[in-house]
MIDOSE-1310 file (N, C-alpha, C; in nm, 2 decimals, decimal comma, always signed):
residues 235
xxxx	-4,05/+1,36/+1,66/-3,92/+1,44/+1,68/-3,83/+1,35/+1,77; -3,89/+1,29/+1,91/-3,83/+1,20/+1,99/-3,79/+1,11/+1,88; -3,84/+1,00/+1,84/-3,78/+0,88/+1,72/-3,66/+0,95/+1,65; -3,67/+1,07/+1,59/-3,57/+1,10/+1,49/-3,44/+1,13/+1,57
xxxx	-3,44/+1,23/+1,75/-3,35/+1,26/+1,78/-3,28/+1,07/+1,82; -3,38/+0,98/+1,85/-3,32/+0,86/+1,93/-3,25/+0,77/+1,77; -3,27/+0,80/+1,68/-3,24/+0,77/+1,58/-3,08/+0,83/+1,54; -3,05/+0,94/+1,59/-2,94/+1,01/+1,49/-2,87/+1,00/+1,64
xxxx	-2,93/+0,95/+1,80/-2,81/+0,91/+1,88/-2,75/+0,79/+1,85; -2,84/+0,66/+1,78/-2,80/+0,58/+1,78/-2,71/+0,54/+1,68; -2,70/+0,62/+1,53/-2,62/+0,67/+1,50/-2,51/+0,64/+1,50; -2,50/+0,77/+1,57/-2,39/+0,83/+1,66/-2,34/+0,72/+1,71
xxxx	-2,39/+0,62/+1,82/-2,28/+0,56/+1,93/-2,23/+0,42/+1,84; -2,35/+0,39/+1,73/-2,29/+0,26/+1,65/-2,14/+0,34/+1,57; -2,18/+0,48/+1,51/-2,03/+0,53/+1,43/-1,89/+0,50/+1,50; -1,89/+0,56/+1,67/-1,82/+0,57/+1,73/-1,73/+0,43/+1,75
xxxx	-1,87/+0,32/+1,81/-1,81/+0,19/+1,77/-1,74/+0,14/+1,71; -1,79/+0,17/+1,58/-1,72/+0,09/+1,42/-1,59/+0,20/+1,46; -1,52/+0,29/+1,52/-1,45/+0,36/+1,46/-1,34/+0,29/+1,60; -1,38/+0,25/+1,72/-1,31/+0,24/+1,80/-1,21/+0,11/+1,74
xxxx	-1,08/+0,10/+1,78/-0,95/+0,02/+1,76/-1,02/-0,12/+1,80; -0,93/-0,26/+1,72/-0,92/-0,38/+1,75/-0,89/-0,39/+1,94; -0,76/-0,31/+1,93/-0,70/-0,34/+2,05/-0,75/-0,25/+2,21; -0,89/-0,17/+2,18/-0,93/-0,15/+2,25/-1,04/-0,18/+2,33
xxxx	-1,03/-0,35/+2,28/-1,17/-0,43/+2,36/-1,07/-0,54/+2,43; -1,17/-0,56/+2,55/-1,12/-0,67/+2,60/-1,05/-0,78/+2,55; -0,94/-0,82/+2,60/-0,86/-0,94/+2,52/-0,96/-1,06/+2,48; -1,09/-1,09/+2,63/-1,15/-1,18/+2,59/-1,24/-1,14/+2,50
xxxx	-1,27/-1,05/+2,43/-1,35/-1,00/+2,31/-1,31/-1,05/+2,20; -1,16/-1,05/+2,16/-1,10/-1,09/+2,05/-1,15/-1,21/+1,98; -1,14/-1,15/+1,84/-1,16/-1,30/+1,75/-1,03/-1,30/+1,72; -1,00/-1,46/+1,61/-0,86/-1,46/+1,54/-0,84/-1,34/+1,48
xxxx	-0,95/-1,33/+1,42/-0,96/-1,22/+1,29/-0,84/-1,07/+1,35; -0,92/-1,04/+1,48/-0,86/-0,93/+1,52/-0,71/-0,97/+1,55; -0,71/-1,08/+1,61/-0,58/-1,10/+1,62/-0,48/-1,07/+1,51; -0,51/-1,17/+1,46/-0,43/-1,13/+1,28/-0,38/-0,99/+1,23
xxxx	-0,47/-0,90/+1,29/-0,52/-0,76/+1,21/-0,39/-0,71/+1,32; -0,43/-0,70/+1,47/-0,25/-0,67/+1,58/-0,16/-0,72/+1,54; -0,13/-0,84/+1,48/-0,01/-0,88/+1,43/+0,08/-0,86/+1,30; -0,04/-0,83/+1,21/+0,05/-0,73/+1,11/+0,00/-0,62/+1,05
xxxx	-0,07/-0,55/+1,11/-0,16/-0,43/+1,07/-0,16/-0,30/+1,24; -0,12/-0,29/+1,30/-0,15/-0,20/+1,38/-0,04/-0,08/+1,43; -0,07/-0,06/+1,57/+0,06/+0,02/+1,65/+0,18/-0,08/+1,64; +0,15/-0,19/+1,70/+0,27/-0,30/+1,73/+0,36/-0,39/+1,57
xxxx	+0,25/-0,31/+1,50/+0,34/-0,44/+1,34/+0,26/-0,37/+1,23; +0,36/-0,41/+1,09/+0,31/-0,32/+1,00/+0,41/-0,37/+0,87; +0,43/-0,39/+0,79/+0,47/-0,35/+0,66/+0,63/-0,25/+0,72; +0,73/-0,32/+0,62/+0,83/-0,25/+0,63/+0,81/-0,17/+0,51
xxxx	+0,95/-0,06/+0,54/+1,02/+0,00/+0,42/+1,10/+0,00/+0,39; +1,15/-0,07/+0,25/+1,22/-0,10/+0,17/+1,28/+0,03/+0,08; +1,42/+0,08/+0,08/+1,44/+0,15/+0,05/+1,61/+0,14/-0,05; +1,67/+0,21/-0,11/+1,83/+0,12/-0,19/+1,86/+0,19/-0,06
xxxx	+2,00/+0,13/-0,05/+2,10/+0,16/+0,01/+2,23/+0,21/-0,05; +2,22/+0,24/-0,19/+2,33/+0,26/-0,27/+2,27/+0,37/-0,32; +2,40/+0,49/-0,38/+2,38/+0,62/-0,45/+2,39/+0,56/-0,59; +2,34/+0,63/-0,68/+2,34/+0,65/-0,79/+2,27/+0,61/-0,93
xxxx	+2,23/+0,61/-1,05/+2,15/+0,61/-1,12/+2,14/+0,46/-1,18; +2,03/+0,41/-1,27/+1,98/+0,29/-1,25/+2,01/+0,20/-1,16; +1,94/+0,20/-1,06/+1,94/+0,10/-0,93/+1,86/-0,02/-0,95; +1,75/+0,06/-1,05/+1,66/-0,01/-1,08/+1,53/-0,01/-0,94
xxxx	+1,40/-0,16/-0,97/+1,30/-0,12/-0,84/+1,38/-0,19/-0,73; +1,32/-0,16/-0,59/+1,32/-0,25/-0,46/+1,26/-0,40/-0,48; +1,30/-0,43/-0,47/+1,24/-0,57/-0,43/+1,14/-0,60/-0,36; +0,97/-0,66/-0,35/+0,87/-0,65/-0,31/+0,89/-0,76/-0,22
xxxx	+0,95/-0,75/-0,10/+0,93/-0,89/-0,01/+0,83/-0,77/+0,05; +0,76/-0,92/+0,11/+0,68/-0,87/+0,22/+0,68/-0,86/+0,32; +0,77/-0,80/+0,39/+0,84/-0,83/+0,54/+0,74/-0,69/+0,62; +0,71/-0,77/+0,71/+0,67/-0,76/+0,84/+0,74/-0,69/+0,97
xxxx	+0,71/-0,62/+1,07/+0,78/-0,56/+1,11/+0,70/-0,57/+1,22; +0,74/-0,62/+1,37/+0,64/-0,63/+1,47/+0,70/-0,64/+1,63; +0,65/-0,56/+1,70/+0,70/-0,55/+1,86/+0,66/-0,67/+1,96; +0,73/-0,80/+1,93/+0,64/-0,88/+2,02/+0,67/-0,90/+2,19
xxxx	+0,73/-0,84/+2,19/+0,80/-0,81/+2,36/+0,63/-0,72/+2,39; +0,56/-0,65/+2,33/+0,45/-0,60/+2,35/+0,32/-0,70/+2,41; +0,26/-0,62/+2,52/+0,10/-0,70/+2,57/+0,03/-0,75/+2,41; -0,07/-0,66/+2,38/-0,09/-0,73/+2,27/-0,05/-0,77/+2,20
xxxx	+0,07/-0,79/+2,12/+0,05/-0,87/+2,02/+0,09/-1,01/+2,12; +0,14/-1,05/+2,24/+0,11/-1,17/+2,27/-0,02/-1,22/+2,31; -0,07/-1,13/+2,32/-0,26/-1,17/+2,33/-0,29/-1,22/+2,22; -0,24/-1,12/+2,13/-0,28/-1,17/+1,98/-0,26/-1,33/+1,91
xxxx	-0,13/-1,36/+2,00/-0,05/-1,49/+1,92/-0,16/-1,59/+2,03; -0,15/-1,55/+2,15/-0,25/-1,61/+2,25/-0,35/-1,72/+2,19; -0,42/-1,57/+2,11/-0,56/-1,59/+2,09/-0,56/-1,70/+1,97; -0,45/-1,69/+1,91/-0,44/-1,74/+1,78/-0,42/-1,90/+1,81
xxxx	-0,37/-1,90/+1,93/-0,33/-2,08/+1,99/-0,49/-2,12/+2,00; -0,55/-2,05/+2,09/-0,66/-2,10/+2,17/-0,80/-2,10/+2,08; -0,83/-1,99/+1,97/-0,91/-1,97/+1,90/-1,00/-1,87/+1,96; -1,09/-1,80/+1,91/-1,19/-1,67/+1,95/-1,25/-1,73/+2,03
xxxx	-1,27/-1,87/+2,10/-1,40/-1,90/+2,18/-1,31/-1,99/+2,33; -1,18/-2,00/+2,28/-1,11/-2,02/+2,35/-1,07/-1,90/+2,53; -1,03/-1,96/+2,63/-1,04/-1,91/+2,75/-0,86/-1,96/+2,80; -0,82/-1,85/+2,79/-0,61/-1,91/+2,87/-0,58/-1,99/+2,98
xxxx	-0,56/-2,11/+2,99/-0,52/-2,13/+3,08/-0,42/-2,07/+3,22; -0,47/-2,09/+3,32/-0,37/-1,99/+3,43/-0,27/-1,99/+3,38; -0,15/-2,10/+3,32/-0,05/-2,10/+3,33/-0,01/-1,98/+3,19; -0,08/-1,98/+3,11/-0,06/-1,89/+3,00/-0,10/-1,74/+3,04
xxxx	-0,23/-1,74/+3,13/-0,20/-1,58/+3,17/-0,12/-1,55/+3,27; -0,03/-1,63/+3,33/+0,10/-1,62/+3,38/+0,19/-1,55/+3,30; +0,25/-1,66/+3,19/+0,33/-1,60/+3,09/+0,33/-1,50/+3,04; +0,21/-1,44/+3,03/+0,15/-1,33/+2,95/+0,20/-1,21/+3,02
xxxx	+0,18/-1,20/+3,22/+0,23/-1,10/+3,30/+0,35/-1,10/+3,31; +0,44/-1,16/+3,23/+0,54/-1,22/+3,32/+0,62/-1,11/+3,24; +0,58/-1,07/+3,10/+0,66/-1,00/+3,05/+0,85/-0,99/+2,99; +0,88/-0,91/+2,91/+1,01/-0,93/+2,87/+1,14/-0,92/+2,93
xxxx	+1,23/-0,94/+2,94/+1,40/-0,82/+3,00/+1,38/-0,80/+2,90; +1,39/-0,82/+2,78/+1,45/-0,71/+2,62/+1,31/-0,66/+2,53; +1,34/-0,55/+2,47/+1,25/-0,49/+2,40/+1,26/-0,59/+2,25; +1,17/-0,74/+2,23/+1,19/-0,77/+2,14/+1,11/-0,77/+1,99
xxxx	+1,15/-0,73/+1,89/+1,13/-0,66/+1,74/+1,18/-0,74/+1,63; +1,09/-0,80/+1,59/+1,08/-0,92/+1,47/+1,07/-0,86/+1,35; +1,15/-0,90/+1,22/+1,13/-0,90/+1,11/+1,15/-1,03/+1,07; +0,98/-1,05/+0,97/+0,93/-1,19/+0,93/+0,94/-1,16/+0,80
xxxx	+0,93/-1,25/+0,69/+0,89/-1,27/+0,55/+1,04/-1,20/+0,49; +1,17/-1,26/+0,54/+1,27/-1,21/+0,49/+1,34/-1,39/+0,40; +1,34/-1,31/+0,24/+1,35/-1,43/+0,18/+1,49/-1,54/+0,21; +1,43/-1,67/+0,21/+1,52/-1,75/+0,20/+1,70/-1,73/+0,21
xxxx	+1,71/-1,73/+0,09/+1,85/-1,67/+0,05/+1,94/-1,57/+0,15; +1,89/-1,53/+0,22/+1,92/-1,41/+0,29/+1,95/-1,49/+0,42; +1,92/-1,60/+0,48/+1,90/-1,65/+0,58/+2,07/-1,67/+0,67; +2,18/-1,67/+0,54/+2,28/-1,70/+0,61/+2,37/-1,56/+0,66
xxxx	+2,29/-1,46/+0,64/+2,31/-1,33/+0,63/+2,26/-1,25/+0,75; +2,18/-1,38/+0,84/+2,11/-1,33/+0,95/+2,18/-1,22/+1,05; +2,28/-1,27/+1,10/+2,41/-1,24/+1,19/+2,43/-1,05/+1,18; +2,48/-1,04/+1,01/+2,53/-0,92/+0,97/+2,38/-0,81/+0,98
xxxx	+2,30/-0,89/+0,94/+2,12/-0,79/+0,95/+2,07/-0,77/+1,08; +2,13/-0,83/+1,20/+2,11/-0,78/+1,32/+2,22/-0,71/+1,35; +2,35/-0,72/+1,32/+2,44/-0,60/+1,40/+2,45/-0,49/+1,30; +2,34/-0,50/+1,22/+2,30/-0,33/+1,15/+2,22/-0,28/+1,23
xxxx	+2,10/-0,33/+1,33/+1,98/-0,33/+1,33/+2,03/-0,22/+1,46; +1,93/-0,09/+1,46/+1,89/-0,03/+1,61/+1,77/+0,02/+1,52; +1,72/+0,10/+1,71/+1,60/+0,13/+1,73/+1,64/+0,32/+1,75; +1,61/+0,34/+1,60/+1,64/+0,49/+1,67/+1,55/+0,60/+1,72
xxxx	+1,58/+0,68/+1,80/+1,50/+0,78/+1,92/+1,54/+0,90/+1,85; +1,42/+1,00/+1,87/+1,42/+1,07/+1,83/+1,53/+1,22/+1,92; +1,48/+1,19/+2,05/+1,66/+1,27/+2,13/+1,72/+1,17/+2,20; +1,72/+1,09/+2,18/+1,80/+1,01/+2,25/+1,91/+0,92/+2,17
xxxx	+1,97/+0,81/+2,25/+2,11/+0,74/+2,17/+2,01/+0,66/+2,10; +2,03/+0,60/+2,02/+2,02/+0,45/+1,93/+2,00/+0,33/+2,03; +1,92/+0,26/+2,03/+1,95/+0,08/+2,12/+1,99/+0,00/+1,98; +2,10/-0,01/+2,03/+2,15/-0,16/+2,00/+2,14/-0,26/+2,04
xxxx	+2,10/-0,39/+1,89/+2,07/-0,49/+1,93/+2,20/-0,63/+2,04; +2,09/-0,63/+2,15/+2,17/-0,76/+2,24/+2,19/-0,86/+2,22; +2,08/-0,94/+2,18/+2,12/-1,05/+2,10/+2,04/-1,09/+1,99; +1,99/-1,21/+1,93/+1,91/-1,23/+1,82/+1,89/-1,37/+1,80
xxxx	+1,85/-1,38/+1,69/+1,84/-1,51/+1,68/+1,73/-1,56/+1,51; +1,74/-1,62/+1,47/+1,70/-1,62/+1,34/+1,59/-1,79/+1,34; +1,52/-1,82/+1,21/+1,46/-1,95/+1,21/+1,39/-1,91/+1,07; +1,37/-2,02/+1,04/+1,31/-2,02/+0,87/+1,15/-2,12/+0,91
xxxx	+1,04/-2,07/+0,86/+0,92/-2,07/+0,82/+0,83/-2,14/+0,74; +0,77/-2,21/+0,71/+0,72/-2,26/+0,56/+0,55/-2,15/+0,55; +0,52/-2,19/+0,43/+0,40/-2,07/+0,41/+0,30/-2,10/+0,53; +0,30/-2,15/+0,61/+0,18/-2,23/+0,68/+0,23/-2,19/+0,80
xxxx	+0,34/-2,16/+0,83/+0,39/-2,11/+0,96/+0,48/-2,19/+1,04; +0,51/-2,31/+1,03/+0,58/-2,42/+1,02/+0,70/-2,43/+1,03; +0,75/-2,40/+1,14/+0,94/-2,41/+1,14/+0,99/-2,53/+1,07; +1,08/-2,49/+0,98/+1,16/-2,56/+0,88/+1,33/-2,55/+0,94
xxxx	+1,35/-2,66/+0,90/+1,54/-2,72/+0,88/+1,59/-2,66/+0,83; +1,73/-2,57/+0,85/+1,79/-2,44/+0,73/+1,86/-2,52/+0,66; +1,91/-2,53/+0,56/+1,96/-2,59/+0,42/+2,09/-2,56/+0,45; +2,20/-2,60/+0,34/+2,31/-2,54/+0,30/+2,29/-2,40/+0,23
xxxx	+2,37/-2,29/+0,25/+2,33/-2,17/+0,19/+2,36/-2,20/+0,02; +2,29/-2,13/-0,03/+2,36/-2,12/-0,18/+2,44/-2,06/-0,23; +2,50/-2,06/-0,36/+2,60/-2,00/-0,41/+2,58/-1,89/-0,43; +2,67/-1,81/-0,39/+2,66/-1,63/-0,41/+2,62/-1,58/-0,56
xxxx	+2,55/-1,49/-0,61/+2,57/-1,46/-0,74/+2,62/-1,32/-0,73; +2,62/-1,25/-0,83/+2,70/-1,10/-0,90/+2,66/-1,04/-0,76; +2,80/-0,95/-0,81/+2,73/-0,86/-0,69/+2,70/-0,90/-0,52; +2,75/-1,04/-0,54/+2,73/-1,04/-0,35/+2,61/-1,11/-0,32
xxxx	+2,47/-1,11/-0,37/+2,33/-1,12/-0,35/+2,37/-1,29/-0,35; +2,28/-1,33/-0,30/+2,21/-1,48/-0,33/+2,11/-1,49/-0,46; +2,14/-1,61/-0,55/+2,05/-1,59/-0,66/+1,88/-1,60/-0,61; +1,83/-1,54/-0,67/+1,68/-1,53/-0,65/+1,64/-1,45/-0,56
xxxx	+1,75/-1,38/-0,45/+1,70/-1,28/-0,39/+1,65/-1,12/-0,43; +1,69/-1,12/-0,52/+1,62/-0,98/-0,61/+1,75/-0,85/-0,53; +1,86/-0,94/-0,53/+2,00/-0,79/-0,48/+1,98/-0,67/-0,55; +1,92/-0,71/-0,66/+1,95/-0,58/-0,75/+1,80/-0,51/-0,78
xxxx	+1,68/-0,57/-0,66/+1,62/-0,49/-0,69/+1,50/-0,59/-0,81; +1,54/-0,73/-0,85/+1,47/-0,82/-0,92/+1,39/-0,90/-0,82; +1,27/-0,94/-0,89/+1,18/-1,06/-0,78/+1,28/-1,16/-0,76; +1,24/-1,25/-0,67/+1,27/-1,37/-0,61/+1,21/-1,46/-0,67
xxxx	+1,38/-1,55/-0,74/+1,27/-1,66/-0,78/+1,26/-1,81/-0,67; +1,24/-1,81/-0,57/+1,23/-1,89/-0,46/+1,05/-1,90/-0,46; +1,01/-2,02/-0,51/+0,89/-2,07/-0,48/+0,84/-2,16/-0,38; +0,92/-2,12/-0,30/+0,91/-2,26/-0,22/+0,80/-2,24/-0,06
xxxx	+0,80/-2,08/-0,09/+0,70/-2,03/+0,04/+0,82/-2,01/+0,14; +0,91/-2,00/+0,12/+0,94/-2,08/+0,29/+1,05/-1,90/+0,33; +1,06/-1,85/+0,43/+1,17/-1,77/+0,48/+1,17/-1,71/+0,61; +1,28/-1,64/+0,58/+1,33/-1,63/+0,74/+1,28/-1,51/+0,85
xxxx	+1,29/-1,53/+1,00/+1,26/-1,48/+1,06/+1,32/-1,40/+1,19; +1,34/-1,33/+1,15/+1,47/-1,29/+1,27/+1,41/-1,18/+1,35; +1,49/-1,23/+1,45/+1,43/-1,19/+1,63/+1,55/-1,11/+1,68; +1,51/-1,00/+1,71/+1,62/-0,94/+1,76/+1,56/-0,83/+1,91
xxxx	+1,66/-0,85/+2,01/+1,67/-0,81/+2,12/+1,73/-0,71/+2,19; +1,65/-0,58/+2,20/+1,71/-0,46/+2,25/+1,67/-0,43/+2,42; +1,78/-0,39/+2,47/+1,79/-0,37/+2,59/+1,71/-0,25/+2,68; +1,66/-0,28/+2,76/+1,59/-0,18/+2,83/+1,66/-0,08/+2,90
xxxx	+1,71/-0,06/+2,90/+1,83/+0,02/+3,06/+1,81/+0,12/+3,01; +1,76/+0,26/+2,90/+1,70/+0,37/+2,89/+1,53/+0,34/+2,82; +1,46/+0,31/+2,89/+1,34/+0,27/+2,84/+1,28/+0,36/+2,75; +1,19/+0,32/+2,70/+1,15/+0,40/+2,59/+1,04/+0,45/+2,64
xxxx	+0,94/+0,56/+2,62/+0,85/+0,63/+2,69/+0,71/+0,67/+2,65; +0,58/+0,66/+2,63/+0,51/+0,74/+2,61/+0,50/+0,86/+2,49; +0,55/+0,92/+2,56/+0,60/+1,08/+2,54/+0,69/+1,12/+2,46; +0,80/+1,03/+2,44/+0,89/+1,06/+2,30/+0,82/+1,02/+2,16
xxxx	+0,90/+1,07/+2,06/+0,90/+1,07/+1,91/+0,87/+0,94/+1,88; +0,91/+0,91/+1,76/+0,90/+0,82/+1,68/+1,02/+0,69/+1,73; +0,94/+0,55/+1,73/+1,08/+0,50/+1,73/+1,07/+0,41/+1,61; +1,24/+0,37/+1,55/+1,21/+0,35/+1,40/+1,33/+0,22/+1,46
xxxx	+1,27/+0,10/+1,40/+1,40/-0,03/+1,36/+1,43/+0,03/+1,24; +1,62/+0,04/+1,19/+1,62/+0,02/+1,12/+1,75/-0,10/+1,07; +1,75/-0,13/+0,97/+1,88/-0,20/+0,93/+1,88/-0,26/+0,79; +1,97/-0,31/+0,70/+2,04/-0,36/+0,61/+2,03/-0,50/+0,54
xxxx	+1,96/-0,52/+0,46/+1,98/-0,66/+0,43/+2,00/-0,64/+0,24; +2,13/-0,70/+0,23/+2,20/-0,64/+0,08/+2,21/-0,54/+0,08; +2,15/-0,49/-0,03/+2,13/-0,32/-0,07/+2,03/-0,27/-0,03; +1,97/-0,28/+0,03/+1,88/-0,23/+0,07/+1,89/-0,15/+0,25
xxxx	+1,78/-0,05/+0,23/+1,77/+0,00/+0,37/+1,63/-0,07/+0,45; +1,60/-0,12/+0,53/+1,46/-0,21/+0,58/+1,42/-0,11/+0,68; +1,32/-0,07/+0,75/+1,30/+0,06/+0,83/+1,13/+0,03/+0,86; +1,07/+0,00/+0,96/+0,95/+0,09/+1,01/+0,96/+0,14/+1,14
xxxx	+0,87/+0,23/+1,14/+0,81/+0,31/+1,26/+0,73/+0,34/+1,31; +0,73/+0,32/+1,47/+0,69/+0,31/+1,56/+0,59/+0,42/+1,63; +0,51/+0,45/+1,69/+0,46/+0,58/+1,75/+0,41/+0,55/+1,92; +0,54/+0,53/+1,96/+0,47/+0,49/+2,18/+0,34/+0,55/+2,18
xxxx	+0,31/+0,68/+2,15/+0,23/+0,75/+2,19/+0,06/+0,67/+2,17; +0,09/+0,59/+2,04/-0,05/+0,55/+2,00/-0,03/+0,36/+2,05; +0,06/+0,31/+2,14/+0,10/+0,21/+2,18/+0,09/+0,18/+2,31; +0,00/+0,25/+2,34/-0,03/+0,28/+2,50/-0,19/+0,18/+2,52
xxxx	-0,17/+0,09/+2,66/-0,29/+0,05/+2,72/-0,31/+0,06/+2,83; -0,48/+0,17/+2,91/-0,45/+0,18/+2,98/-0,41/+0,21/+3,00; -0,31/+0,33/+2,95/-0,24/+0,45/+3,00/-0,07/+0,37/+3,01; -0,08/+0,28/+2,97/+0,08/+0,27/+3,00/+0,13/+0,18/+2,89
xxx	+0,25/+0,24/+2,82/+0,31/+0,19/+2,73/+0,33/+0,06/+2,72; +0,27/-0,01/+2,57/+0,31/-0,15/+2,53/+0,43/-0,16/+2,46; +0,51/-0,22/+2,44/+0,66/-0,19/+2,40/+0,75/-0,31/+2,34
């Protein structure tokens, strides 16, 4: 009876285990793996939503970019990129867990895997962009800043833009809702910078980037509540 009860505790505390969060083990616990998993899979980053931005009938589909949506002004996910320099067996130099305390002025929120084409378009896709609060005003983006990617992760040289096609879109951007024919891997990444001066809290709603690129609506959201380490908001 002893064996069976020490059996169904152990159980129990390995379930609990497997069930506890990436981001709630020690930074120096982290593998890459985890890392990866905080940077586009968690509280801090995630899969956008792609939505039209135009009324009415045959719009046809959204376009399947894969854009990314992620709080890197936040503790972890710079642990995460940390960990990703140094490797899982890797230890930070002082000077990097310096940087690491040293923290943001601006609440900053990346959208990655925005195709090519769209690159010269950066400008107008940040002064769409806020962070909206569920009772409170909107943050508007401060400043920003844009850079292009190659599949490998590899900052690339921006091109001359291309010729507009129908409609406004860049060819191969899928404006209307068509794939992208850009095989080249490569696209852009834009950084955008929201102001702290009504901080964001714990305790409030949902917070949602959203903004504009072509027709489309680009939008994820946020939950402070489950964004918390240590009792105090990562942001």
């Amino acid at each position: 009876m002893r064996t069976a009860a020490t059996m169904m505790l152990g159980f129990v505390l390995t379930a609990i285990v497997a069930a506890a969060d990436i981001w709630d083990k020690p930074f120096a616990e982290w593998s890459v793996k985890d890392a990866e998993k905080v940077m586009t899979d968690s509280p801090w980053a995630g899969k956008a939503s792609i939505t039209h931005n135009r009324i009415g009938t045959n719009l046809g589909t959204v376009p399947d970019w894969d854009l990314i949506v992620s709080v890197r002004s936040a503790r972890p996910y710079q642990q995460a990129v940390l960990r990703q320099q140094i490797g899982t067996a890797g230890i930070p130099t002082p000077e990097q867990t310096a940087r690491l305390a040293e923290g943001n002025a601006h609440y900053v929120v990346v959208i990655s895997g925005i195709p090519r084409a769209f690159f010269a378009q950066a400008a107008a896709i940040a002064k769409a962009a806020t962070l909206k609060r569920a009772h409170k005003e909107p943050l508007k983006v401060r400043d920003a800043s844009v850079l292009l990617f190659d599949r490998n992760g590899n900052q690339v040289a921006p091109e001359p833009p291309p010729a507009r096609g129908a409609g406004g879109a860049p060819p191969g951007a899928g404006g209307f809702g068509g794939f992208g024919e850009d095989k080249s891997g490569i696209t852009a990444t834009l950084f955008l910078g929201f102001p702290k001066d009504d901080p964001i809290t714990a305790d409030e709603g949902d917070v949602e980037l959203s903004t504009v690129i072509s027709f489309y609506n680009v939008s994820r959201k946020f939950k402070p509540k489950d964004m918390t380490v240590n009792g105090v908001l990562a942001f």
